[in-house]
C-alpha positions as CSV (number, residue, x, y, z in Angstrom):
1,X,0.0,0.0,0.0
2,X,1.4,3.1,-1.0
3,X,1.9,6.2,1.4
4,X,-0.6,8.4,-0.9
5,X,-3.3,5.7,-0.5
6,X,-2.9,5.0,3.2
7,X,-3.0,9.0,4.0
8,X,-6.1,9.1,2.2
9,X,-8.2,6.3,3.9
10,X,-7.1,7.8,7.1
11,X,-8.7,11.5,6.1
12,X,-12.1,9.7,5.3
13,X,-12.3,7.6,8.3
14,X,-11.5,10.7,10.2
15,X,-14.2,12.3,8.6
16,X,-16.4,9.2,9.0
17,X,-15.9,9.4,12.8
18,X,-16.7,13.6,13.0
19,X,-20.1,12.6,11.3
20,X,-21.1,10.1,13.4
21,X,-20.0,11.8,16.6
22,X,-22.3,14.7,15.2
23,X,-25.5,12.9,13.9
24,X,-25.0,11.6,18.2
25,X,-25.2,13.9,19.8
26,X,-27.9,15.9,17.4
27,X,-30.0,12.5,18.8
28,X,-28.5,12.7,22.2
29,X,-29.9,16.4,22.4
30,X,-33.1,15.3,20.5
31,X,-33.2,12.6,23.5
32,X,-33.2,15.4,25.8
33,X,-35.2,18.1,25.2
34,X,-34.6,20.9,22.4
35,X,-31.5,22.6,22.2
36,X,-31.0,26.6,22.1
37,X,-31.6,28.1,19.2
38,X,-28.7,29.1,17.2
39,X,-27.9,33.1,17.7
40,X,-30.0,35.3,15.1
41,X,-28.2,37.9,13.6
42,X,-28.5,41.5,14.6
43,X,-30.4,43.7,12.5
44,X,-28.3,46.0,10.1
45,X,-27.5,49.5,12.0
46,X,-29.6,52.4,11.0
47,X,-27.9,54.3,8.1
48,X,-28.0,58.2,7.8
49,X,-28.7,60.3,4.7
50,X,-25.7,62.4,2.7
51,X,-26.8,65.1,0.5
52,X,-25.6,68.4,-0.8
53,X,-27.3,71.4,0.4
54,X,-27.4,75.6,0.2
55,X,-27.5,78.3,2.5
56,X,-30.9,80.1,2.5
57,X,-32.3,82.5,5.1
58,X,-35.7,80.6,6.6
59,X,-37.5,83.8,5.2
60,X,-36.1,83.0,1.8
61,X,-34.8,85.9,-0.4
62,X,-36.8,88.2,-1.4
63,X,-36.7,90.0,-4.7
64,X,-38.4,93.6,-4.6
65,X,-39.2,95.2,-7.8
66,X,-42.0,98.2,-8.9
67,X,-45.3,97.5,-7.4
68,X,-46.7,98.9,-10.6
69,X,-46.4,95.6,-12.7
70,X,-45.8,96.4,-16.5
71,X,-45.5,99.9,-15.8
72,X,-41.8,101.7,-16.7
73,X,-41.0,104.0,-14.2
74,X,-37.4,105.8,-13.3
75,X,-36.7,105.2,-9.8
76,X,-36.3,108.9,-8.2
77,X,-34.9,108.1,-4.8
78,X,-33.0,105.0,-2.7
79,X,-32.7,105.2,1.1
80,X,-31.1,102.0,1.4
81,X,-27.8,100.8,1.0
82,X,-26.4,97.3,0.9
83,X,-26.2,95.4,4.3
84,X,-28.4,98.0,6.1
85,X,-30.9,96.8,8.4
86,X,-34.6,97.7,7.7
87,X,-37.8,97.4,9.8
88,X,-41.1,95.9,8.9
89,X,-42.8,98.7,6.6
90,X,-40.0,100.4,6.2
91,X,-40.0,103.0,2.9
92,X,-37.0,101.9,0.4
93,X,-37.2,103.9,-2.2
94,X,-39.6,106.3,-4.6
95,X,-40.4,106.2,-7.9
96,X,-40.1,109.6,-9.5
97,X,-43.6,109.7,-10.8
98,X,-44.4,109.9,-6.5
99,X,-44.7,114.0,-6.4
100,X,-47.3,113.4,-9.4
101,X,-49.5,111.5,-7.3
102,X,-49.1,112.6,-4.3
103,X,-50.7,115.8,-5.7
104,X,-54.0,114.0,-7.2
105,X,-54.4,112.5,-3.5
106,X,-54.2,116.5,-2.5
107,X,-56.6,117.5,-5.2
108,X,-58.7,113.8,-3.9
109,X,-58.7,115.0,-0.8
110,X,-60.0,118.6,-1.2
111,X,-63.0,116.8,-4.0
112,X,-64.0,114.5,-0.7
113,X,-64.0,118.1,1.7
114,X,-66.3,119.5,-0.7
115,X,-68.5,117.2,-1.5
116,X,-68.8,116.1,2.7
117,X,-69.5,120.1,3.0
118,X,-72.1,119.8,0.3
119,X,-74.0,117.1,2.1
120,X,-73.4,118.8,5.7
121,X,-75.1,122.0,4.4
122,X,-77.9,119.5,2.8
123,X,-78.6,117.9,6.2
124,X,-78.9,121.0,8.4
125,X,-80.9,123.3,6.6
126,X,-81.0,126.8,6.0
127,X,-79.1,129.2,8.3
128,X,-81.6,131.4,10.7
129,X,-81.3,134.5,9.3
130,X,-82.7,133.1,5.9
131,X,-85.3,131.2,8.1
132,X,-86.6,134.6,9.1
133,X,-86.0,136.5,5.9
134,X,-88.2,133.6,3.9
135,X,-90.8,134.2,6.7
136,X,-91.1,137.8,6.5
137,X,-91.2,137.6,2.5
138,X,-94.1,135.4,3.4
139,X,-96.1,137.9,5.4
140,X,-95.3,140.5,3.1
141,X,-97.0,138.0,0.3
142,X,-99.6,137.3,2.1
143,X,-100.4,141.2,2.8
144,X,-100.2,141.8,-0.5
145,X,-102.5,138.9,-1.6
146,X,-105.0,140.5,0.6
147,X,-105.2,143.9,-0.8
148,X,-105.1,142.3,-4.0
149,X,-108.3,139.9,-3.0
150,X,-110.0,142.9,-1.5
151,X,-109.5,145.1,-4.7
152,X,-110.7,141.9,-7.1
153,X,-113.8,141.7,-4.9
154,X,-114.5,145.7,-4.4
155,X,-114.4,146.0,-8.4
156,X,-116.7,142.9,-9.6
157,X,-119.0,144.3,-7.0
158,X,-119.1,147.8,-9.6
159,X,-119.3,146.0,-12.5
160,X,-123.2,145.2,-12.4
161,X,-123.8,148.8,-11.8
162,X,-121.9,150.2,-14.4
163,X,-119.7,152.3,-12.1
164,X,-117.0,150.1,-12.8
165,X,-115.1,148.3,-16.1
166,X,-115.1,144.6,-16.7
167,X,-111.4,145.2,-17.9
168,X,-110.3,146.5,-14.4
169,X,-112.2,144.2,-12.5
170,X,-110.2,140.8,-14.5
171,X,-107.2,142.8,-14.0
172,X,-107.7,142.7,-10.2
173,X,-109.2,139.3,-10.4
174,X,-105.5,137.8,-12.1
175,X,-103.2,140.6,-9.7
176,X,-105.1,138.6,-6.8
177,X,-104.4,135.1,-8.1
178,X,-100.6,135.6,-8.5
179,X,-100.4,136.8,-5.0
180,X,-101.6,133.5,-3.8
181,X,-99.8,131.9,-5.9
182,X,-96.2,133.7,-5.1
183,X,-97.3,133.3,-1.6
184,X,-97.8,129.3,-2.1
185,X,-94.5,129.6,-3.8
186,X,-92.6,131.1,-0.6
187,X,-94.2,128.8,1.8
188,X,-93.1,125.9,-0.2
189,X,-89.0,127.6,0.1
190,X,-89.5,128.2,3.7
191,X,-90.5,124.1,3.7
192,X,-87.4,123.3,1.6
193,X,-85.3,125.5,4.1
194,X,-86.6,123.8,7.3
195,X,-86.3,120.2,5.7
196,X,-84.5,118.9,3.2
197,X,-85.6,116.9,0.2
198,X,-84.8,113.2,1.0
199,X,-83.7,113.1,-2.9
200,X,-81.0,115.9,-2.3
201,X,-79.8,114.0,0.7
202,X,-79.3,111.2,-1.6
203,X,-77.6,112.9,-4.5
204,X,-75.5,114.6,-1.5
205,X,-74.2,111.3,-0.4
206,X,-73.9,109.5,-3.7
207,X,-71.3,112.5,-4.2
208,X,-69.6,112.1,-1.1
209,X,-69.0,108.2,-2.0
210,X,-68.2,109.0,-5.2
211,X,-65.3,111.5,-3.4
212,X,-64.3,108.6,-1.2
213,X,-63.5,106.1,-3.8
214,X,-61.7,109.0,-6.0
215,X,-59.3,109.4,-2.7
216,X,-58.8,105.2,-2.2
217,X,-57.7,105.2,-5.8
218,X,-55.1,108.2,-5.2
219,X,-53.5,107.1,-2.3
220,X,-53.6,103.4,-4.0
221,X,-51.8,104.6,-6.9
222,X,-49.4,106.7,-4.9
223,X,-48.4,103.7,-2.8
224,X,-47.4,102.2,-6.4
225,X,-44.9,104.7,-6.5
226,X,-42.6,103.7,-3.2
227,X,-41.5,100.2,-2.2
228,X,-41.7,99.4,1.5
229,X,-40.4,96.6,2.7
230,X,-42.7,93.2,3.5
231,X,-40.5,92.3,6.5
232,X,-37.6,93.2,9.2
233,X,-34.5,92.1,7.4
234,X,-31.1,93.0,5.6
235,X,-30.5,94.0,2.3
236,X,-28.5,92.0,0.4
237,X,-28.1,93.4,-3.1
238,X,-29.0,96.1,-5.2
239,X,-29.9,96.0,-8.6
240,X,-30.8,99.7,-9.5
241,X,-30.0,103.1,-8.7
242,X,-31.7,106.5,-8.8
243,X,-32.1,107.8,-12.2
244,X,-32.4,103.8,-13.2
245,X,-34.8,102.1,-14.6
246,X,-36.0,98.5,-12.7
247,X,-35.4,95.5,-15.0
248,X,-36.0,92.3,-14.9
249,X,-33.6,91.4,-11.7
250,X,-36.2,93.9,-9.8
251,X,-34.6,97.0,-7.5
252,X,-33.3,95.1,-4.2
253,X,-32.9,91.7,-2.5
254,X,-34.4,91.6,0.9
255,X,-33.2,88.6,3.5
256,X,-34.0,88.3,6.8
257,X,-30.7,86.8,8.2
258,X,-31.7,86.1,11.9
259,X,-33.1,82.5,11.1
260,X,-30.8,80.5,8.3
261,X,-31.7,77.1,6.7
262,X,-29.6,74.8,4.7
263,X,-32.0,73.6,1.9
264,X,-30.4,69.7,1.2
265,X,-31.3,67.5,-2.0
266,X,-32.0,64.6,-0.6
267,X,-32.6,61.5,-3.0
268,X,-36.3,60.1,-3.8
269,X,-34.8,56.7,-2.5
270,X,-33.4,58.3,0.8
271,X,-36.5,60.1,1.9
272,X,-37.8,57.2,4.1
273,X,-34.8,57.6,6.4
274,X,-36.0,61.3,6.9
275,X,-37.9,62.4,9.4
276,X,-39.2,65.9,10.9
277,X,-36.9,66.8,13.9
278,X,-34.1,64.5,13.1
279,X,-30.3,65.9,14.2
280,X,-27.8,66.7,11.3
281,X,-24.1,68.2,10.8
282,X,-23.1,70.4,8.0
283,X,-19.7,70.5,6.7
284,X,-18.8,74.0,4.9
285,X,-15.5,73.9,2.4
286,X,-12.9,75.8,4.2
287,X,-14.4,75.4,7.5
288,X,-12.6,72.8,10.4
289,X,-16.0,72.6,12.9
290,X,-19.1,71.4,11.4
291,X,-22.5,73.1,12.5
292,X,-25.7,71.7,13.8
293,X,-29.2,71.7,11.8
294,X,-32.3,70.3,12.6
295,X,-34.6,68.9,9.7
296,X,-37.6,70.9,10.0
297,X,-39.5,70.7,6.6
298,X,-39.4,67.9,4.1
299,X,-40.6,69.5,0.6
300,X,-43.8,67.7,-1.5
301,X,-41.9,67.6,-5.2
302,X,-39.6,65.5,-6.4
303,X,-37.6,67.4,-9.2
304,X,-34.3,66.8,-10.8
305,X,-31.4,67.6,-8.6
306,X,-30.1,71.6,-8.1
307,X,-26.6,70.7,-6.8
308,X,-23.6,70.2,-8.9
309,X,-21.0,67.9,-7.5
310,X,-17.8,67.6,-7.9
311,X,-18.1,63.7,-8.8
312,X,-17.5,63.7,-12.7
313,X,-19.7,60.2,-12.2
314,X,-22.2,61.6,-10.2
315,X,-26.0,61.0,-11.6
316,X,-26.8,65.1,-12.6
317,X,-30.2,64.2,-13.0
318,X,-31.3,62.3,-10.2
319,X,-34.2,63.2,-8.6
320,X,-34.4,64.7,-5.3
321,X,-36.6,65.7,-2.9
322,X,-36.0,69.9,-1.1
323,X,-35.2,69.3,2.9
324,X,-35.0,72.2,4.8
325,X,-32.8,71.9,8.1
326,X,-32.6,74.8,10.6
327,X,-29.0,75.9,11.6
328,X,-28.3,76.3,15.2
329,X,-27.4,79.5,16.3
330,X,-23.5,79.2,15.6
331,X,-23.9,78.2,12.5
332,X,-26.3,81.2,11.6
333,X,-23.4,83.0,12.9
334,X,-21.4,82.0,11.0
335,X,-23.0,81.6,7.3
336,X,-24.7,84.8,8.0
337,X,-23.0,86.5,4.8
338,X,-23.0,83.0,2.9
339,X,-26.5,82.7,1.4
340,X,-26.6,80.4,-1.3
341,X,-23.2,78.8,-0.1
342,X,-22.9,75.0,-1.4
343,X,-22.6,73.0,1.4
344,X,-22.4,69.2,2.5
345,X,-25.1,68.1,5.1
346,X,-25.0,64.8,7.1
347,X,-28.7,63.7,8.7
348,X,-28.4,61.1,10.8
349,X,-30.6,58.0,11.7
């Protein structure tokens, strides 16, 4: 037998003896109740979620232009300058067609004066003194009707007897009957100057409304004219000066820098492992410490992807989902002059 062979029979009677000794004492533990259960694995760890991301201010950036739409206007005055701080309602600048209407609300405002005077005057009726005048006019009108009756009647009394004319007495007969009536006719003044017509009233006040909404236009069109600004914030650009005229970049870029996000791309197949309030670190190029965010809005599109690498493999049009972290308050610190600043954001498990 050769050495080859004999080596050979002793390997598989080696292994012949492992088996058995194994399918024992499966039976011998069989025999005695079931063994423990062999270890399960542990489940994989959590994994977090890299993406790229930008500096924005949480109020976002706001681009102010002419609030008079399509209309061309030369911008006449700016009172702000470039990092200034501004207040909530705060005027930024004036168009130069501003003196033009600021007059019509002037010339508005004396129409509504007039017109409120108008109805006033309407409402509380004649002044005394032409209460009394009207009345007097009255009894004088009424003293004349009466001679003027008394000569009608005296005269067609004559007239049968032939002492008088029948010209005369018609004469007196019409003087008498335009008495009355100018008397009628002064009563129904003195009426008109103790109470007003209801229908005058109403023209009165349909001119005062009319007034009113004259003004409301005005002042809306002269509030065209200036740009105030929506919110307390900085100003981060300007894109025209006085004697300009606003294109399409608008005048000024409003940001209110107290509050800064970092807006992430996350991918469509990583948004399950987001979640609202989860903790993240954001690594800024040139920067040793990272800074802590907080996801605090997950967006509701998925789009192509904003961010541009630096992987020349890297898939340019995945698509990606907007995730808005907060900063923490060193970080806003820190990026506060770095809006729009590419950044690379870390949200963990």
């Amino acid at each position: 037998m050769t050495p080859r062979l004999r080596r050979a029979l002793l390997a598989a009677a080696a292994f012949a003896l492992a088996g058995g000794a194994l399918l024992g004492a499966r039976q011998e533990g069989a025999g005695r109740g079931a063994a423990p259960a062999a270890a399960v694995a542990a489940p994989p760890a959590p994994v977090g979620v890299g993406a790229l991301g930008r500096v924005e201010p949480a109020s976002r950036i706001r681009r102010l232009t002419q609030p008079g739409g399509m209309a061309v206007t030369r911008l006449g005055a700016l009172f702000v300058a470039e990092g200034d701080q501004v207040a909530a309602g705060q005027l930024l600048a004036e168009f130069a067609d501003a003196a033009q209407k600021d007059a019509a609300v002037a010339q508005a405002e004396a129409a509504l004066a007039e017109a409120r005077a108008q109805l006033a005057r309407i409402r509380a009726g004649a002044r005394p003194s032409e209460i009394a005048a009207q009345r007097a006019r009255i009894e004088s009108l009424a003293a004349a009707e009466e001679i003027a009756r008394r000569d009608a009647a005296r005269t067609e009394r004559l007239v049968p007897s032939g002492a008088g004319a029948e010209a005369v007495a018609e004469r007196n007969r019409f003087a008498a009957r335009r008495a009355a009536a100018e008397r009628a006719e002064a009563e129904a003044q003195l009426e008109t100057l103790l109470r007003p017509r209801p229908e005058d009233v109403a023209l009165a006040e349909a001119r005062v409304a009319s007034a009113e909404a004259a003004l409301a236009r005005a002042r809306a069109d002269a509030a065209l004219a200036r740009v105030y600004a929506p919110f307390a914030g900085t100003v981060l650009r300007i894109h025209a000066r006085p004697g300009d005229q606003v294109g399409a970049d608008g005048l000024l870029e409003l940001a209110d820098l107290g509050r800064l996000d970092v807006v992430a791309d996350v991918y469509e197949t990583d948004l399950p492992r987001v979640r609202i309030g989860a903790p993240a670190e954001v690594v800024v190029p040139g920067e040793a410490r990272r800074f802590g965010a907080t996801v605090r809005e997950i967006g509701w599109v998925v789009r192509r992807t904003v961010q541009a690498g630096t992987d020349p493999v890297a898939a340019v049009d995945a698509r990606t989902v907007e995730v808005r972290l907060a900063l923490d308050a060193e970080g806003t610190a820190a990026l506060a002059r770095r809006s729009n600043m590419q950044v690379q954001v870390a949200i963990r498990p």
